[in-house]
N, C-alpha and C positions, 0 to 999 in steps of 0.2 A: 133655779133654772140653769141647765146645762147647755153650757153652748157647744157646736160643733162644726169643724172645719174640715173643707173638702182636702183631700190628701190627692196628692198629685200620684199619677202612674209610678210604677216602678223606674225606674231609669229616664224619667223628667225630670230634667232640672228648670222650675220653675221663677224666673225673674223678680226678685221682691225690690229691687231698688231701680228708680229709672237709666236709661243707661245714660251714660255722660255725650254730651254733645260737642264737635269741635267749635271753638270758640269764632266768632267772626273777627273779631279784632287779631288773630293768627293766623288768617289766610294769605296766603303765599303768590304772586305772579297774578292777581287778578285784579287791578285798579278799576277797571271800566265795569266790571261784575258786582264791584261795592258798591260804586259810584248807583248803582242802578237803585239795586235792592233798598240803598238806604231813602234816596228819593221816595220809594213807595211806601215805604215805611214811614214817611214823614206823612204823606199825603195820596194813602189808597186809592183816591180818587181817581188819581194817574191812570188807571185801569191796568195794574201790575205789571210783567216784565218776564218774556219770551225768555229762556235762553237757550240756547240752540248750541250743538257743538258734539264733538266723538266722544267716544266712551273713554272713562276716567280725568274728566277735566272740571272736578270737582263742583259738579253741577248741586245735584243733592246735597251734597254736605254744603255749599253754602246757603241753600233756601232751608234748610235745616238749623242753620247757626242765626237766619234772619232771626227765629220768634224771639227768642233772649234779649235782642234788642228792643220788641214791641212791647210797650208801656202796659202793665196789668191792667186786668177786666177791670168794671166797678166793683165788681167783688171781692179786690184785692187778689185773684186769682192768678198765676202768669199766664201769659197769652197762649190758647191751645195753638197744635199744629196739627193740624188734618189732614190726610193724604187721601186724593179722589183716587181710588183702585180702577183700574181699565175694565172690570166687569162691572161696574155698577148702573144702576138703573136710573131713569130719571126718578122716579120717583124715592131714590134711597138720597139722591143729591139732596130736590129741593123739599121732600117730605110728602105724606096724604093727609089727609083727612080722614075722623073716625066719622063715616054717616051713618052708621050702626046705636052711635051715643046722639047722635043729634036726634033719632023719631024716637030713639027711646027714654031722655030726658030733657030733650031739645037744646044740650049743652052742646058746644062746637071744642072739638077737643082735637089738636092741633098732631102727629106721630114727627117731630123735629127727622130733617134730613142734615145730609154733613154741612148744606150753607147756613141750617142754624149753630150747629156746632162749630164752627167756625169764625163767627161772631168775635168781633175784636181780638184776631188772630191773624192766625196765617192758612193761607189753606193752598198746597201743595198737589199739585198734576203733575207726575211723569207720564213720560212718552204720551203727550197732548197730542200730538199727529195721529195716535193711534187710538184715539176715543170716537165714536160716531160723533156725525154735527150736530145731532139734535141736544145732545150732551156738554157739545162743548158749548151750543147757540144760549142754552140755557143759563150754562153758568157763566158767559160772558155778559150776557143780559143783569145781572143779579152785582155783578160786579163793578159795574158800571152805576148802575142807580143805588149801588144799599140798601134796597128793598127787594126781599123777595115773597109772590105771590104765591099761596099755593089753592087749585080747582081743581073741586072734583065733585058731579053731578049738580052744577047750579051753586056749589058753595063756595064761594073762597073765602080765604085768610090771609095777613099780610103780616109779615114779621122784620124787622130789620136786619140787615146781614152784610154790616161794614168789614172787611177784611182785606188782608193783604194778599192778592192773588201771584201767585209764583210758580211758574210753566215753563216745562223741559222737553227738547225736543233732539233726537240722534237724527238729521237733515239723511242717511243713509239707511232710514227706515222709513221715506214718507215726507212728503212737506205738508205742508196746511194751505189751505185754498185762501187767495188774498182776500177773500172778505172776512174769513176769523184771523189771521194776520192783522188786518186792519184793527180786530177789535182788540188788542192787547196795546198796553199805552206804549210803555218802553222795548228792546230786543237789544239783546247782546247775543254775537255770534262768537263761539272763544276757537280757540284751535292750539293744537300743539303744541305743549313749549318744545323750542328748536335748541334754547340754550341752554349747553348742561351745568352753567352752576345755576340757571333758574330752576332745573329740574332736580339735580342736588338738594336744594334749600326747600322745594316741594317735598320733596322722598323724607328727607331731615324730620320735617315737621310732623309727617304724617305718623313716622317710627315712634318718634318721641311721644305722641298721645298717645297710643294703641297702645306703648307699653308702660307707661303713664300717665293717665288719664286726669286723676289725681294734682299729680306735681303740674302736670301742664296746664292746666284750668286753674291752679293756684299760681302759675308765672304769669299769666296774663288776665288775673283777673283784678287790676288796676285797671289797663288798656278798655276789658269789657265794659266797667262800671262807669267809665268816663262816654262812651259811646252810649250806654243808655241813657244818662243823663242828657246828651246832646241831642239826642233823638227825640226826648220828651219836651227838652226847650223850640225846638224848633216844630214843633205839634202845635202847641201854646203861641207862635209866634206867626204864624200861616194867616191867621184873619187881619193881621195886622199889617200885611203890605200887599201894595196895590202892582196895578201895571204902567207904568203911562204908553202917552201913544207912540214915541219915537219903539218903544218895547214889542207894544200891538205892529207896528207899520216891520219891523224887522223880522218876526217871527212869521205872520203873510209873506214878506217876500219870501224866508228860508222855502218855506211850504211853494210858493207857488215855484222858484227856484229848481226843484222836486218833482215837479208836475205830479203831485197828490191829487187821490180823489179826495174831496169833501173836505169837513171841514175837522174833522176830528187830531189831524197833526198839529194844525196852529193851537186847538185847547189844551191838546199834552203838552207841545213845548210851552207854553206859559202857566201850567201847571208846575211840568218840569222844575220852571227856570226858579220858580219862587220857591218849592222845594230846597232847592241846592242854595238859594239866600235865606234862606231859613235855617239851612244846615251849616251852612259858614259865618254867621251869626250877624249878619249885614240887616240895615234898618229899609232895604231898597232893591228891586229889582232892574240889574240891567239888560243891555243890549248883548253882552259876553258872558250873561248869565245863558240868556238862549242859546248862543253857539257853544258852549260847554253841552249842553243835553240835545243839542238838533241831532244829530249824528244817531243818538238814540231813541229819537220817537222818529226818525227818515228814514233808518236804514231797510225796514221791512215795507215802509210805502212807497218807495219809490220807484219812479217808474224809465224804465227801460232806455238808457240815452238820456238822461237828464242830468247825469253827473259827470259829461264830456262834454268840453267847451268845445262849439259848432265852429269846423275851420270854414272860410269864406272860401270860394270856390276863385282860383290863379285867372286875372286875365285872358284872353285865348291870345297869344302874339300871331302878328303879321308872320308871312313866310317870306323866308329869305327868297331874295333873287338870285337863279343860276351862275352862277359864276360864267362870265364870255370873254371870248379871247377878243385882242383889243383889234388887230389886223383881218379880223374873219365877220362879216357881219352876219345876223340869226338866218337859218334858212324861210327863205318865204313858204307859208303854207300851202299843203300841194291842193289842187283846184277841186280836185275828186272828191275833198273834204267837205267842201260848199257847200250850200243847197243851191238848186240850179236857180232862184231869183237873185238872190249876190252874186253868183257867177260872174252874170250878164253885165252887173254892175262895174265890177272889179275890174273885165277885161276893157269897159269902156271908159273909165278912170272918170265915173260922174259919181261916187261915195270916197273921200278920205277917210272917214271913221272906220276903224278895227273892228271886225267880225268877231264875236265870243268865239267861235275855234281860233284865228288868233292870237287873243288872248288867253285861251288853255293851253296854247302850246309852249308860254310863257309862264304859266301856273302851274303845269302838269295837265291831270286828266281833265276838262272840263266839268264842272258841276261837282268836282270832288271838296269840299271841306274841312279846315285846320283839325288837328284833333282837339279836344278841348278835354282836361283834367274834370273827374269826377271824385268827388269828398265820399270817405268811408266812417262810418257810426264805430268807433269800436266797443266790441260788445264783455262786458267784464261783471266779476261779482262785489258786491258793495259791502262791506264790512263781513262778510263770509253770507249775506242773503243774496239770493238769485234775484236778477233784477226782473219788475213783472211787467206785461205789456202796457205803453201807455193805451 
């Protein structure tokens, strides 16, 4: 038997080795971006991690550098990476159904979409803002439970589909409506580096892979190997600590603090928080576990004025009394001013009590009122997310 292999076009050069990936443990200027990723990778549950921010701020290459982290299949496989394409259809995400083999041998035969491909991996959305929502409702749905359903004509099927979800978004091409905002566990909003030796040491890094790939991935592949270790221990260590209530009572405040809808920020941050004690190798979750990860499951729900301390509104003061000369006493109110039933009174000297237009002539205009100081909302953006209406 002779075997025979497809020969590529003339002037294709066709890829036989995978290509090299930048390492995570060699990322540069992005603490709060680790910090994120690695949570979810401890514990996808979290319902993965927004990030938002301009072009070239090493969005991609670090949800790229995440799978290396993620502990192999049961198959001993490394974790795939899957990338949802902006044309794709619901049915290529979550898969069909052949009903073509079910009347014809009554067998149900499942055609996998990318959320089974995905499967104890990574599954990567760019420019999420620009997918339709029935696309992105679906795959937030699937992300959330680890089960995804697939019907079609009376049949379904149900397959498992645990994954690390990791979504990119350029805020100057589109936002996303707060109820799929809502459904992504964590958000990091990055921006700019302004400092140029952090930019330096960024540009550094990047030269030095691209034109060794090789030597670079063999300088930090100590740094890598230790990090996936850490990530696998702290997998293994997640059923093993609890919350208590001083934990539960702190993490409702954060949340209500927020004025969040529903209840979905207090289960991320206590997700969160046991994540990052899992990952720092702690036998216990606390209270400053939560405020380490609030900021990142808040920053995309919160709502509008809830991150400005309410100033209380100034006393109204009394009004100063006109300054009088000591030798000249006030003019008496001229009579024209009266109404003609005090008139009568006044020229007959049977009321001492002071008329309201004598006393405005001592206040000013009658019936006019102090001003009184009004409190303003200032309006700002919360960790680079636009704040949404309460």
């Amino acid at each position: 038997m002779t075997s025979h292999s497809v020969q590529p076009p003339p002037g294709v050069e066709v890829e036989t080795a995978p290509r090299a990936v930048f390492p995570f443990s060699a990322l540069v200027g992005q603490p709060l971006l680790q910090r994120a990723l690695l949570l979810v990778a401890i514990d996808p549950g979290i319902g993965g991690v927004l990030i938002s921010g301009p072009r070239g701020t090493a969005k991609s290459t670090a949800a790229r550098a995440l799978a290396a982290l993620v502990p192999p299949t049961p198959a001993a496989l490394p974790a795939p990476f899957i990338t949802l394409p902006l044309s794709a259809s619901v049915e290529q995400l979550v898969g069909t159904l052949n009903v073509e083999d079910v009347l014809r041998d009554g067998r149900l035969r499942l055609a996998p979409g990318l959320l089974a491909r995905a499967h104890h991996g990574v599954l990567y959305v760019d420019e999420v803002n620009l997918l339709p929502d029935a696309l992105v409702d679906a795959l937030l749905d699937v992300a959330a439970s680890g089960v995804n359903t697939v019907e079609r004509d009376g049949i379904s099927s149900r397959h498992a589909a645990r994954f690390v979800l990791v979504g990119t978004m350029n805020p100057e091409e589109g936002e996303l409506r707060p109820q799929l905002l809502d459904r992504f566990g964590l958000s990091v909003a990055l921006a700019n580096p302004t400092d140029a030796v952090l930019r330096m040491a960024i540009v550094r890094a990047r030269l030095g892979f691209d034109e060794q790939p090789g030597a670079w991935l063999e300088q930090h592949a100590g740094a890598q190997a230790r990090l996936v270790d850490v990530v696998a221990a702290a997998r293994a260590a997640l059923p093993r600590l609890a919350w208590s209530d001083a934990v539960l009572q702190h993490a409702a405040a954060c949340a209500l603090a927020a004025c969040v809808d529903g209840m979905r920020a207090d289960l991320v941050m206590l997700r969160a928080a046991r994540a990052l004690a899992a990952l720092e190798g702690r036998g216990e979750v606390t209270t400053q576990d939560v405020d380490a990860v609030a900021e990142l499951a808040l920053a995309h729900r919160r709502a509008e004025g809830s991150h400005v301390p309410s100033v209380p509104p100034a006393p109204p003061q009394p009004p100063a009394p006109p300054a009088q000369k000591a030798d000249k006493p006030p003019a008496a109110p001229a009579a024209a001013h009266r109404p003609p039933e005090h008139a009568s009174l006044s020229s007959s000297g049977s009321s001492d009590s002071p008329h309201p237009s004598d006393q405005g002539s001592a206040l000013g205009d009658w019936g006019a009122l102090p001003a009184r100081p009004e409190t303003t909302s200032a309006v700002s953006r919360v960790g680079g997310w636009p704040s949404k209406k309460a």
